[in-house]
FIZAPA-164245 format. One record per residue: residue in one letter; x, y, z of N, C-alpha, C in turn. Coordinates in steps of 0.001 Angstrom, whole numbers. Example, Ala and Ser with C-alpha at 12.3 -4.5 7.8 and 13.67 -1.06 7.14 Angstrom:
! residues 2
{residu:A, n_x:13190, n_y:-5690, n_z:7800, ca_x:12300, ca_y:-4500, ca_z:7800, c_x:13200, c_y:-3300, c_z:7800}
{residu:S, n_x:12850, n_y:-2250, n_z:7080, ca_x:13670, ca_y:-1060, ca_z:7140, c_x:12900, c_y:30, c_z:7870}
This chain:
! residues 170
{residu:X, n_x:3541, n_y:9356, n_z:-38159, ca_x:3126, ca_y:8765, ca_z:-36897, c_x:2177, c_y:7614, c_z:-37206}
{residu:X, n_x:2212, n_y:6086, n_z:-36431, ca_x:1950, ca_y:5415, ca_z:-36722, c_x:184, c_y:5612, c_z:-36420}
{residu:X, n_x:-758, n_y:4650, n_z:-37193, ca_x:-2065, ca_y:4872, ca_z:-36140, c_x:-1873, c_y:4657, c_z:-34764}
{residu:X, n_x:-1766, n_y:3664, n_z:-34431, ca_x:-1982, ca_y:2917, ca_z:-33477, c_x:-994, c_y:4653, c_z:-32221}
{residu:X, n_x:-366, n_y:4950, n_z:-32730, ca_x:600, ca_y:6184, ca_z:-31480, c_x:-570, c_y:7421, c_z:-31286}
{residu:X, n_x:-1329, n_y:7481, n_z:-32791, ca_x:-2324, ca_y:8632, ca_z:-32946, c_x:-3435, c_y:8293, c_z:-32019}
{residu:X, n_x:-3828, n_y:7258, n_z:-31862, ca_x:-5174, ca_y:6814, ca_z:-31269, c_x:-4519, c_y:6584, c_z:-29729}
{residu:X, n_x:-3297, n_y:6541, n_z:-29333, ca_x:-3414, ca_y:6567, ca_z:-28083, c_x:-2618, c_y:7894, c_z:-27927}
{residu:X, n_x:-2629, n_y:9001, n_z:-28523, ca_x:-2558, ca_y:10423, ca_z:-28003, c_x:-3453, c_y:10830, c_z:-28182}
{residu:X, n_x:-4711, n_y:10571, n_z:-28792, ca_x:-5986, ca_y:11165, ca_z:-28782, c_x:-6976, c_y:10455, c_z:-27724}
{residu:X, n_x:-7012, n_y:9251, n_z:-27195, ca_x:-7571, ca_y:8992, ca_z:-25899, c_x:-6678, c_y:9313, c_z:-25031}
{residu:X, n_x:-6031, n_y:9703, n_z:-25192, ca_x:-5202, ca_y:10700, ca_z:-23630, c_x:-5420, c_y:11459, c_z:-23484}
{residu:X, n_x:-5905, n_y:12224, n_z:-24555, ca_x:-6075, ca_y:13642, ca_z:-24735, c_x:-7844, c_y:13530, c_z:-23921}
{residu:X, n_x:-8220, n_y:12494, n_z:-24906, ca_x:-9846, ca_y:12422, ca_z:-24613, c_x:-9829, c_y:12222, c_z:-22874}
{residu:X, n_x:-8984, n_y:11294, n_z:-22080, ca_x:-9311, ca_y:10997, ca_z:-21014, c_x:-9186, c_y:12304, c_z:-20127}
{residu:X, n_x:-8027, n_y:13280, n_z:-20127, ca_x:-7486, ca_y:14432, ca_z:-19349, c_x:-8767, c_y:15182, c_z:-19694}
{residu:X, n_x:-9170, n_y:15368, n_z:-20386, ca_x:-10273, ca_y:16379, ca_z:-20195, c_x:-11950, c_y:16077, c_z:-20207}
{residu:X, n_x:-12381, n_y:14971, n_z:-20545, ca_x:-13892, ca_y:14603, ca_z:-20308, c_x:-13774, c_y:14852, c_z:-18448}
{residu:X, n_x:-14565, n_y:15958, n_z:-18161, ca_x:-14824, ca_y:16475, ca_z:-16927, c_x:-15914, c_y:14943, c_z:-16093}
{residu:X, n_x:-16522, n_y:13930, n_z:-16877, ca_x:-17050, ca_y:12717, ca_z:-16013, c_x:-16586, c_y:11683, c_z:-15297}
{residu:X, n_x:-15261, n_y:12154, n_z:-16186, ca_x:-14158, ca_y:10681, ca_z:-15944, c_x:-13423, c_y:11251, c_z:-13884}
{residu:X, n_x:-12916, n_y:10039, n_z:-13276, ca_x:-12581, ca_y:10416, ca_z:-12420, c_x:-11687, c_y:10903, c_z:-12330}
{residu:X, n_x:-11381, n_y:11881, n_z:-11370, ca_x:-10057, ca_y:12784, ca_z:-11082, c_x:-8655, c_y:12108, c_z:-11299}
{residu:X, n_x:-8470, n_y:10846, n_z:-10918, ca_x:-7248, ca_y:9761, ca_z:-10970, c_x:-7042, c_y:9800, c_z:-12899}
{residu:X, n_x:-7996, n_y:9930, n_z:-13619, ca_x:-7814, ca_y:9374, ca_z:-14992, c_x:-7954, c_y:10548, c_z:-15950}
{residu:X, n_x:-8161, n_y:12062, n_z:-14845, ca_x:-7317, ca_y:13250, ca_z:-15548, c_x:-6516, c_y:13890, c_z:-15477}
{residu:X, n_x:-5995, n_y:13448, n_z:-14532, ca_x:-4799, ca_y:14149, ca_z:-14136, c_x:-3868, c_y:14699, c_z:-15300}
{residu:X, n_x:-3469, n_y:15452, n_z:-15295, ca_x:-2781, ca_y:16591, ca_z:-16274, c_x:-1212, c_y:15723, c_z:-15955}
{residu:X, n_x:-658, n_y:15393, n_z:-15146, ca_x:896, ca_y:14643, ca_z:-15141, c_x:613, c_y:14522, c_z:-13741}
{residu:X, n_x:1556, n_y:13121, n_z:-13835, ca_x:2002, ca_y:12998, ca_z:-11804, c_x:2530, c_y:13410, c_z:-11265}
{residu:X, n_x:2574, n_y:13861, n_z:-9861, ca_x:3537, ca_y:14947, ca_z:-9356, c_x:4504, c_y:13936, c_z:-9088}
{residu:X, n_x:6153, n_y:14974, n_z:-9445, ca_x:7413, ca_y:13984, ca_z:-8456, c_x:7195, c_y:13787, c_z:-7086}
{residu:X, n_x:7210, n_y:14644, n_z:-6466, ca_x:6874, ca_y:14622, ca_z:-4832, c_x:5818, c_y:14915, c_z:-4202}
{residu:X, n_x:5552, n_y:13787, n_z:-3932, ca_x:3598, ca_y:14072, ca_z:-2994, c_x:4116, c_y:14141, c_z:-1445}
{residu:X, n_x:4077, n_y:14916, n_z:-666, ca_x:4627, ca_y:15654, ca_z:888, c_x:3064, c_y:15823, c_z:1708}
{residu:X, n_x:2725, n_y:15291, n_z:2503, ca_x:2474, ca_y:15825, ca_z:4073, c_x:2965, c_y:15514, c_z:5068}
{residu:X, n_x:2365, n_y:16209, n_z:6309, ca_x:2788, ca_y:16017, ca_z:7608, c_x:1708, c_y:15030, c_z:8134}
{residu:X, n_x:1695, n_y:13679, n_z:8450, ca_x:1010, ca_y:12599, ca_z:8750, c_x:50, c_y:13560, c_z:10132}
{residu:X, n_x:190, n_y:14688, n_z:10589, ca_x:-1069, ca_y:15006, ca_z:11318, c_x:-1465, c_y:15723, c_z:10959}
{residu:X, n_x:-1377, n_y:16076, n_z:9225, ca_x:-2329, ca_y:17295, ca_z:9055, c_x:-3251, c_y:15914, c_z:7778}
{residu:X, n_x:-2800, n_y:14608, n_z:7538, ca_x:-3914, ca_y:13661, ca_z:6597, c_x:-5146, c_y:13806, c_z:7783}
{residu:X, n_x:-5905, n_y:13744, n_z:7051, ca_x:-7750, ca_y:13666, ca_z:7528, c_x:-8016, c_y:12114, c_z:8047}
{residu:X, n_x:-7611, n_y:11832, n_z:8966, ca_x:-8313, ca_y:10145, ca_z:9431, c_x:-9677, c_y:9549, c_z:8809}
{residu:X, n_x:-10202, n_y:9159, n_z:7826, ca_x:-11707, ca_y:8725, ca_z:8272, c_x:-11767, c_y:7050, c_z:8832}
{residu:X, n_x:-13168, n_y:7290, n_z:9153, ca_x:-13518, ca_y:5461, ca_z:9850, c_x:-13120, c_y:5057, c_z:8188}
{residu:X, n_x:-12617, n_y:3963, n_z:9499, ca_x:-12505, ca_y:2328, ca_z:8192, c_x:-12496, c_y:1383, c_z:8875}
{residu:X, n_x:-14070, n_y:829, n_z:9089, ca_x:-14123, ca_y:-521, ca_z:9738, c_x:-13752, c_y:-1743, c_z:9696}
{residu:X, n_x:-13467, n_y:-2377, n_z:10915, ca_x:-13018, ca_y:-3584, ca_z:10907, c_x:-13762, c_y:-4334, c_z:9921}
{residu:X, n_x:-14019, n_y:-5382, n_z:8865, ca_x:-15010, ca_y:-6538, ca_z:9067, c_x:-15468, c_y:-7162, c_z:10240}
{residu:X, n_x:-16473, n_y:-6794, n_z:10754, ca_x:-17027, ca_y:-7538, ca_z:12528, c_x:-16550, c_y:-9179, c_z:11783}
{residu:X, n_x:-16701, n_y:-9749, n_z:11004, ca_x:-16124, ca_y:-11218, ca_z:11120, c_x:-14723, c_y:-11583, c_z:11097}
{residu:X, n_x:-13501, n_y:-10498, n_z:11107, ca_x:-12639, ca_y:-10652, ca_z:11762, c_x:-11928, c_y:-10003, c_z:13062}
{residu:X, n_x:-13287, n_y:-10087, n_z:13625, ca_x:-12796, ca_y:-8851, ca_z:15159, c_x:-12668, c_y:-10121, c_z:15910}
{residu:X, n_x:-11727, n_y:-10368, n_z:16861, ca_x:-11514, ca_y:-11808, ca_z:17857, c_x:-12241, c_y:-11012, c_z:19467}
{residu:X, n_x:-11984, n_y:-9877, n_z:19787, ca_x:-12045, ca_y:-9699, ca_z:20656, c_x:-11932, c_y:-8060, c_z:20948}
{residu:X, n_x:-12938, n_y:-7340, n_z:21754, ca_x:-12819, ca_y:-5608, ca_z:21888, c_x:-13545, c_y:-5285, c_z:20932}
{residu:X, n_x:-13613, n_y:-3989, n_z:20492, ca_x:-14061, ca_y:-3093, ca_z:20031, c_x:-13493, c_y:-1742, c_z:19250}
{residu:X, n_x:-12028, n_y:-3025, n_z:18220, ca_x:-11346, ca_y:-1917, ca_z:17932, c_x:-12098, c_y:-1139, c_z:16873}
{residu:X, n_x:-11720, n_y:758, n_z:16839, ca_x:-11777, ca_y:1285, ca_z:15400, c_x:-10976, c_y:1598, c_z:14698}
{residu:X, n_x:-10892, n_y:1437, n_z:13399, ca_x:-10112, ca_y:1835, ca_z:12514, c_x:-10043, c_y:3323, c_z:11660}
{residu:X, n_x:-8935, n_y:3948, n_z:11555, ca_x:-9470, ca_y:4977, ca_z:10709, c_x:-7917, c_y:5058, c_z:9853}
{residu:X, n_x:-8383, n_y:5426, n_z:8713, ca_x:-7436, ca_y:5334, ca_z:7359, c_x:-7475, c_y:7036, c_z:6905}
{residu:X, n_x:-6322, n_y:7207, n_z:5878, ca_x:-6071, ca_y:7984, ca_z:5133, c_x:-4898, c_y:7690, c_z:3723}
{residu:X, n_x:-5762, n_y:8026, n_z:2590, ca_x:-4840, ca_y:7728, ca_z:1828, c_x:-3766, c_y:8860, c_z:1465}
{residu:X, n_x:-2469, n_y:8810, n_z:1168, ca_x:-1524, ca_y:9692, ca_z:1098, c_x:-1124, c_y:9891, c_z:-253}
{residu:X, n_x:-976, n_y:8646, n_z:-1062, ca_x:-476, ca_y:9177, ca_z:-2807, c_x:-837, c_y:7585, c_z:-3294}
{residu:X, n_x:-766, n_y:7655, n_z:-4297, ca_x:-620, ca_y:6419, ca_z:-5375, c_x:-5, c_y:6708, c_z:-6489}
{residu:X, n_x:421, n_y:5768, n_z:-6828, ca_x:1539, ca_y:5861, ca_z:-8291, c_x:1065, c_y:6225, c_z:-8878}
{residu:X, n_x:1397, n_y:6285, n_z:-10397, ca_x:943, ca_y:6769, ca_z:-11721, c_x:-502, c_y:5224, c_z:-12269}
{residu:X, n_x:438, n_y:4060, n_z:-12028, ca_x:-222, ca_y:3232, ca_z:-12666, c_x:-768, c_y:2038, c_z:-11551}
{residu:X, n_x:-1170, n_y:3099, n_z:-10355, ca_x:-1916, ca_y:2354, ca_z:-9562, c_x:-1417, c_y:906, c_z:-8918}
{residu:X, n_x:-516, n_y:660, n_z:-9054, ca_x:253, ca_y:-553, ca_z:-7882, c_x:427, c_y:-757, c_z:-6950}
{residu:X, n_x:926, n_y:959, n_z:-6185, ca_x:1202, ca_y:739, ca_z:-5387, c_x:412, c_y:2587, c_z:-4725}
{residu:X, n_x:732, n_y:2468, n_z:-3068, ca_x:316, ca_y:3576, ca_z:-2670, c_x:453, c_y:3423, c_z:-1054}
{residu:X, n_x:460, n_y:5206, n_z:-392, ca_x:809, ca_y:4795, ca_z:928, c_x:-441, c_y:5597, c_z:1446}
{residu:X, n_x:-567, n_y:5221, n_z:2879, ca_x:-1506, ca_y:5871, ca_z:3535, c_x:-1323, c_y:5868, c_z:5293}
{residu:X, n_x:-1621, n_y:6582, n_z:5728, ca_x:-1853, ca_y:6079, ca_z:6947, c_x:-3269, c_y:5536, c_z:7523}
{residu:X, n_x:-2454, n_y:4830, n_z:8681, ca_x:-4028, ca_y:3979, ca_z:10001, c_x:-3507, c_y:4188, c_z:11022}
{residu:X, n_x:-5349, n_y:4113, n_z:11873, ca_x:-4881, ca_y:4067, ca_z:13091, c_x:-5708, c_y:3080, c_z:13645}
{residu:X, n_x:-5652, n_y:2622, n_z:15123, ca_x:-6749, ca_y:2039, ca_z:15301, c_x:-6575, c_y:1807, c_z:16826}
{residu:X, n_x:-7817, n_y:1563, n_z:17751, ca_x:-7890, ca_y:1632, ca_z:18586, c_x:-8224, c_y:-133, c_z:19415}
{residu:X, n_x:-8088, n_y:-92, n_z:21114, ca_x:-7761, ca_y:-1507, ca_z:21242, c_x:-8748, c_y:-2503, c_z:20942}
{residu:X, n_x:-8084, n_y:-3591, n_z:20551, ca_x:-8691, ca_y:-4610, ca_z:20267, c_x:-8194, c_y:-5567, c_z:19412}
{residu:X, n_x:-8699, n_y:-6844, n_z:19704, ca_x:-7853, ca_y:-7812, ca_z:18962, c_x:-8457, c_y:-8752, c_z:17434}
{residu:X, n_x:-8064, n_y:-8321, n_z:16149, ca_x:-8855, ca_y:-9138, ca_z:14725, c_x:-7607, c_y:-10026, c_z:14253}
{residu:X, n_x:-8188, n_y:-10331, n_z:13430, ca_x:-7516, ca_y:-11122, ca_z:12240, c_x:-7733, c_y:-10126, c_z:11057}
{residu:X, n_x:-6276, n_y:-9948, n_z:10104, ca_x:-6706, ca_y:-9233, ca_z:9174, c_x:-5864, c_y:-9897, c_z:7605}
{residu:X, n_x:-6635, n_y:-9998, n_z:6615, ca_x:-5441, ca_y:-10242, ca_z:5495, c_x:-5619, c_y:-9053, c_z:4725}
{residu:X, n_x:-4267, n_y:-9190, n_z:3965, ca_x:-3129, ca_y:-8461, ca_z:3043, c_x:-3170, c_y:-8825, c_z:1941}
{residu:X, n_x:-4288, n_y:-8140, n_z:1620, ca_x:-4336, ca_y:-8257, ca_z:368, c_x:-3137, c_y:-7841, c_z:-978}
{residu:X, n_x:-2468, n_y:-6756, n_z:-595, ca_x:-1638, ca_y:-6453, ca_z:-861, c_x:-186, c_y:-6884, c_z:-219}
{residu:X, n_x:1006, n_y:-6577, n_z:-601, ca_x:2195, ca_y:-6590, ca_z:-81, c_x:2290, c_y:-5259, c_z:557}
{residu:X, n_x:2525, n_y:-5723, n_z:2137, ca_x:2741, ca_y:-4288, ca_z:2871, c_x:3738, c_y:-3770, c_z:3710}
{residu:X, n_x:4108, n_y:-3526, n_z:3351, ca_x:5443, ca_y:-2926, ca_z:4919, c_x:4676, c_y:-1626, c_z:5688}
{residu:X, n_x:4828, n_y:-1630, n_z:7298, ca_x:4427, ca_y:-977, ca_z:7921, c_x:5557, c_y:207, c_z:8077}
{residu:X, n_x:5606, n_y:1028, n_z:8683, ca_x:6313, ca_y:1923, ca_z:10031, c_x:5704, c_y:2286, c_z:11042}
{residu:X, n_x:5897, n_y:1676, n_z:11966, ca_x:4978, ca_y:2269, ca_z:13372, c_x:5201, c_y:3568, c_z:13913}
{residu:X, n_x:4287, n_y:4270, n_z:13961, ca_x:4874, ca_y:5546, ca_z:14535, c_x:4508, c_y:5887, c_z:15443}
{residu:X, n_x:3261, n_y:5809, n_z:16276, ca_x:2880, ca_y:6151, ca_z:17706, c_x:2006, c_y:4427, c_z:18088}
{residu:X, n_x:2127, n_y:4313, n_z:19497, ca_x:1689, ca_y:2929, ca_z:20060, c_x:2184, c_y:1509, c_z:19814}
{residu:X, n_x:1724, n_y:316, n_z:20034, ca_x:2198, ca_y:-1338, ca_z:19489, c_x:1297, c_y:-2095, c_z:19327}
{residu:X, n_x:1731, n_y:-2872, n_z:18461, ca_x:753, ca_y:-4137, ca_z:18311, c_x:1726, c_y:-5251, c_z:18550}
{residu:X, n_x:767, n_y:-6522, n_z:18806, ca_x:1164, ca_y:-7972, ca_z:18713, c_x:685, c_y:-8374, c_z:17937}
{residu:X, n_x:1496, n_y:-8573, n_z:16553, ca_x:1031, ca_y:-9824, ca_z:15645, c_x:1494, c_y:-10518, c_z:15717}
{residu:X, n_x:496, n_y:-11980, n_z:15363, ca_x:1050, ca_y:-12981, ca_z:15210, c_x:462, c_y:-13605, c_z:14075}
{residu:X, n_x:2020, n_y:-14449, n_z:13565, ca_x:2232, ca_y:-14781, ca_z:11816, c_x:1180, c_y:-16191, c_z:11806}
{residu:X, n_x:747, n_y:-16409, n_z:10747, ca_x:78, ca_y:-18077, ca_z:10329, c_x:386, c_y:-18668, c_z:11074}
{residu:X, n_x:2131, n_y:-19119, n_z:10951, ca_x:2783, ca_y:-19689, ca_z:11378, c_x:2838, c_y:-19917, c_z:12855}
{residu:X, n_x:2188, n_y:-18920, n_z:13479, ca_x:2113, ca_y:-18834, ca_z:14893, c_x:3430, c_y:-18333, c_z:15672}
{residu:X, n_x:4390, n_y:-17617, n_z:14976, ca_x:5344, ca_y:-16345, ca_z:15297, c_x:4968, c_y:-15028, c_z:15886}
{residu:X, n_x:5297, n_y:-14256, n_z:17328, ca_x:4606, ca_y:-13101, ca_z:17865, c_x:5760, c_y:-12174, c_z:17296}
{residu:X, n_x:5513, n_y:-11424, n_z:17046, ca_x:5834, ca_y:-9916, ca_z:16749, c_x:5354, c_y:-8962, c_z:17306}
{residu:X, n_x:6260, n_y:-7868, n_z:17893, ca_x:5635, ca_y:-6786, ca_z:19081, c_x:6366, c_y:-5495, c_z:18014}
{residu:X, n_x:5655, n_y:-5063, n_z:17498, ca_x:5761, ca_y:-3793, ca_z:16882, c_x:5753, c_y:-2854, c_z:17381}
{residu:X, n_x:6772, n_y:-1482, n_z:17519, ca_x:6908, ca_y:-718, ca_z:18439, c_x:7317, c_y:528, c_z:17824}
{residu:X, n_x:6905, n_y:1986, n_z:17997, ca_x:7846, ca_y:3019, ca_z:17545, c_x:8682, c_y:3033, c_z:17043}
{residu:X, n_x:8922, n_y:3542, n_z:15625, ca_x:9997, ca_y:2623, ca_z:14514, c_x:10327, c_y:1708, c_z:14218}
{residu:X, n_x:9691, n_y:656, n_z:14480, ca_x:9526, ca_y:-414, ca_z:13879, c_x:9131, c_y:-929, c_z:12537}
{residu:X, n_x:9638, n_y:-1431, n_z:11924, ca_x:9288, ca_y:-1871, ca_z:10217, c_x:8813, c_y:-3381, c_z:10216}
{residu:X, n_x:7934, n_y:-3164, n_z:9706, ca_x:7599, ca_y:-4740, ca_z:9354, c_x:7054, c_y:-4819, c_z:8337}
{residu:X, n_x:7032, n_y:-6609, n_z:7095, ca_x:6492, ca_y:-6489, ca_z:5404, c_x:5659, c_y:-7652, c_z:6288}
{residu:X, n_x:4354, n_y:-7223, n_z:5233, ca_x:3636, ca_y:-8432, ca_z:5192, c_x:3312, c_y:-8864, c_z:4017}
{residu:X, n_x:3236, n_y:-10120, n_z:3299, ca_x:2681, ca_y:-10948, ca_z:2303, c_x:1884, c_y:-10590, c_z:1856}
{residu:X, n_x:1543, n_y:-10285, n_z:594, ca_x:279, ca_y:-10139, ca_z:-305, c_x:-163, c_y:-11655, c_z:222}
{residu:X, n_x:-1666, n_y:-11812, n_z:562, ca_x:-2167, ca_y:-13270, ca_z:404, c_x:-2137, c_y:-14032, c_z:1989}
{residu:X, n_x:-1525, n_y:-13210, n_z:2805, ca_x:-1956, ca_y:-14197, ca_z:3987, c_x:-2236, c_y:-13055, c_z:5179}
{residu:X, n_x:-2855, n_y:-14304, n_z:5863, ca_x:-3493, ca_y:-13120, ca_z:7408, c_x:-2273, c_y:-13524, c_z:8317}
{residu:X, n_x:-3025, n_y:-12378, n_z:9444, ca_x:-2255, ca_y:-11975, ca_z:10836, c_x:-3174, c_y:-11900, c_z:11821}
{residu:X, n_x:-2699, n_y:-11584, n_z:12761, ca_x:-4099, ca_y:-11643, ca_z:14401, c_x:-2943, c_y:-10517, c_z:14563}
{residu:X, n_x:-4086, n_y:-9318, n_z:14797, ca_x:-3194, ca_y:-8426, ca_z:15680, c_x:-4028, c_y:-7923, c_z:17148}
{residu:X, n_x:-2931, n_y:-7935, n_z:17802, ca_x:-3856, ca_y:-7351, ca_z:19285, c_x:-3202, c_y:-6078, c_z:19233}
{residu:X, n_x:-4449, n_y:-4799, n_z:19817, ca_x:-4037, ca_y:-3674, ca_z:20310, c_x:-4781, c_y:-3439, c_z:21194}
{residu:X, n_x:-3117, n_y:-3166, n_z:22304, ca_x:-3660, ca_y:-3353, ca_z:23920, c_x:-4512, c_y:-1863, c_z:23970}
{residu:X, n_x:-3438, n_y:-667, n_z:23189, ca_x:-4042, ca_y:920, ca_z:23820, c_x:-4752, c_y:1564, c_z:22227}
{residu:X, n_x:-3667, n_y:1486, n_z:21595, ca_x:-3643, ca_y:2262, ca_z:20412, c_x:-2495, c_y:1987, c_z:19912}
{residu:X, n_x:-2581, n_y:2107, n_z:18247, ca_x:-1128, ca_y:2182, ca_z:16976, c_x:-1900, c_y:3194, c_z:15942}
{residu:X, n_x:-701, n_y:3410, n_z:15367, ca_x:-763, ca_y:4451, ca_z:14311, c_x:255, c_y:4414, c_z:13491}
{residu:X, n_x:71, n_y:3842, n_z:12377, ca_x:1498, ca_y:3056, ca_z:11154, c_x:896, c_y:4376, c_z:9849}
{residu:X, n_x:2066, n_y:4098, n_z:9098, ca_x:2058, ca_y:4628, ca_z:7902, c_x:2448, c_y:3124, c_z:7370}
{residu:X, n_x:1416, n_y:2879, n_z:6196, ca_x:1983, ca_y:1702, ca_z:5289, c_x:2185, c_y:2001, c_z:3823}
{residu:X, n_x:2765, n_y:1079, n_z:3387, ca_x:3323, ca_y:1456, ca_z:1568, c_x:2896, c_y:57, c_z:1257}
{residu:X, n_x:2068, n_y:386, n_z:299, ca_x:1435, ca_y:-753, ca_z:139, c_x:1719, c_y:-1219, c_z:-1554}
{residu:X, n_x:1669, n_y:-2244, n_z:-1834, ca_x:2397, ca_y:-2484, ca_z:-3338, c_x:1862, c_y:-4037, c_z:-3964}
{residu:X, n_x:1020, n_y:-3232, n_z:-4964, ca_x:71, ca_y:-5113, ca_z:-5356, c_x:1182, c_y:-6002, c_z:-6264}
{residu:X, n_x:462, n_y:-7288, n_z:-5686, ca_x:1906, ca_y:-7880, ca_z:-6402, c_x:2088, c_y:-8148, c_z:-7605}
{residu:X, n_x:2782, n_y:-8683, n_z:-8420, ca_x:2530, ca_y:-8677, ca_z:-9838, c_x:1516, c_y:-10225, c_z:-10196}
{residu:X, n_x:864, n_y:-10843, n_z:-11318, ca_x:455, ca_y:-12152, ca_z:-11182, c_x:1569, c_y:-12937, c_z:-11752}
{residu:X, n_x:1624, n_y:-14006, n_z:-11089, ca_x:2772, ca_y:-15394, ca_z:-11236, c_x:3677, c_y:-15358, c_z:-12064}
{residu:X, n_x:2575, n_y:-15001, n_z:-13517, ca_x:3701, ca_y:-15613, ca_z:-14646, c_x:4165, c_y:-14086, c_z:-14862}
{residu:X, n_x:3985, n_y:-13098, n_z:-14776, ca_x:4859, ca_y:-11735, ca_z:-15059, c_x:5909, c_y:-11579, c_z:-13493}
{residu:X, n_x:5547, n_y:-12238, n_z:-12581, ca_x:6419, ca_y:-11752, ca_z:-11322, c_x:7636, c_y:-13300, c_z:-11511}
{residu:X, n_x:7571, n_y:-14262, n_z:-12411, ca_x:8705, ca_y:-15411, ca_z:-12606, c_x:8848, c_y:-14678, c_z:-13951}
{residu:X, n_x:8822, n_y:-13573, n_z:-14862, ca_x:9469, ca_y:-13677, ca_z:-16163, c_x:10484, c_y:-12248, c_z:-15608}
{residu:X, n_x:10123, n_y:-11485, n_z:-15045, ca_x:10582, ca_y:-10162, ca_z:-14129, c_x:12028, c_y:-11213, c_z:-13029}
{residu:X, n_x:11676, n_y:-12269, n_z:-12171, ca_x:12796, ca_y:-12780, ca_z:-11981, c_x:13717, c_y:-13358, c_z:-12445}
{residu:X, n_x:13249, n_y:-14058, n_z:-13863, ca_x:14438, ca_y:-14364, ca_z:-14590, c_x:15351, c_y:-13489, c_z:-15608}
{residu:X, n_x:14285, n_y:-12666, n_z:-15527, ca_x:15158, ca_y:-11162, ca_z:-16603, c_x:16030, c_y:-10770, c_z:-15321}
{residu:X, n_x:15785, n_y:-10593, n_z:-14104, ca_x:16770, ca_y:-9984, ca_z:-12954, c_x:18387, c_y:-10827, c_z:-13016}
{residu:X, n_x:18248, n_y:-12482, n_z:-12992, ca_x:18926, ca_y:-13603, ca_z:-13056, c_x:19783, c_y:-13233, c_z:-14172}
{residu:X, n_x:18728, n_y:-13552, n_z:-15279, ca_x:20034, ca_y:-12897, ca_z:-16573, c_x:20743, c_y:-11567, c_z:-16136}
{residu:X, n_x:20371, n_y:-10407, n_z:-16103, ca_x:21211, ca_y:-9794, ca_z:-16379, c_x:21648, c_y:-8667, c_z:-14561}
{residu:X, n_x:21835, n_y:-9860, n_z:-13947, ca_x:22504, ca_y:-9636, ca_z:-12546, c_x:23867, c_y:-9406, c_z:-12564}
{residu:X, n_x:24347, n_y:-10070, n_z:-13558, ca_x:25985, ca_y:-10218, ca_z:-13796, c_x:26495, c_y:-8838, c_z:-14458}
{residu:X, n_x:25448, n_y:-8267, n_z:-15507, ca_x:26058, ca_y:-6942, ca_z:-15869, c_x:26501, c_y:-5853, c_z:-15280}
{residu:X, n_x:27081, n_y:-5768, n_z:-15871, ca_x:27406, ca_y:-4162, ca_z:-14999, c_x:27160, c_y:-2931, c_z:-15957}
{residu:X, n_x:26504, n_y:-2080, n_z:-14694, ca_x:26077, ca_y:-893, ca_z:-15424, c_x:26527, c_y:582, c_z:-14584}
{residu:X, n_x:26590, n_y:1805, n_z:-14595, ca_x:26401, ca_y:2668, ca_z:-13601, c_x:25153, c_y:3488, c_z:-14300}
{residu:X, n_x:24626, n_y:4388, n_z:-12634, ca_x:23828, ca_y:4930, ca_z:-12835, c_x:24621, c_y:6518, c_z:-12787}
{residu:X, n_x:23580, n_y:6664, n_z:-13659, ca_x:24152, ca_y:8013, ca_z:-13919, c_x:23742, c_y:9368, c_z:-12349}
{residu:X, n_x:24910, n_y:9973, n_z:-12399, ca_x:24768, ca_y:10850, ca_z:-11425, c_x:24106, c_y:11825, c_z:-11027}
């Protein structure tokens, strides 16, 4: 075994069990299937920034649901009550609406009325104005994006080998 394989099975070893390190960086393996019922996640507050509230007195409350192995990506639910901000996306996000609507509207100045099953992605990197007239409550999957030059070397490896053919196994 090479060094370099020894020294990273022995800080693995070291990370899973130093009891200081955080829970995320001991985990013993990732589970395949992370399962709840979106009304038994725990809501807590998660405030607006007051410098992007436009109007009302909305609140926010979050719950996180899982994250990957290597931290990219992860889903959670929100909710939030009426009122109208501006918010950016920091991440790449697709929603599902599941109880109430919002009106966003894009940079661009495009309205979108999000409604009970409704899907919508938003951009890593740009804002939205959303109004909520009563209440919403989305589950989002949220997914950071890669930086420039690994997310153009990832599209041209796709380019090359688009033409192959492969099957997946059953």
């Amino acid at each position: 075994m090479s060094f370099k394989m020894m020294f990273a099975a022995a800080a693995t070893m070291a990370i899973r069990t130093v009891p200081i390190l955080p829970a995320y960086l001991r985990r013993q393996k990732d589970e395949a299937v992370v399962s709840a019922s979106c009304t038994d996640l725990r809501l807590q507050s998660a405030p607006i920034n007051p410098d992007w509230i436009i109007s009302g007195n909305p609140e926010a409350r979050a719950a996180d649901h899982s994250r990957s192995g290597d931290r990219a990506s992860s889903t959670a639910m929100w909710d939030c009550t009426a009122g109208e901000f501006r918010w950016f996306f920091g991440w790449d996000e697709t929603v599902y609406i599941l109880e109430g609507e919002v009106h966003v509207t894009a940079e661009d100045g495009s309205v979108s009325i999000l409604r009970v099953g409704d899907v919508a992605y938003f951009r890593a990197g740009t804002w939205a104005t959303w109004r909520v007239d009563d209440y919403v409550r989305k589950v989002a999957f949220m997914r950071r994006p890669f930086p420039k030059a690994l997310a153009l070397a990832y599209r041209v490896k796709n380019k090359l080998f688009s033409g192959s053919s492969y099957k997946l196994a059953a």
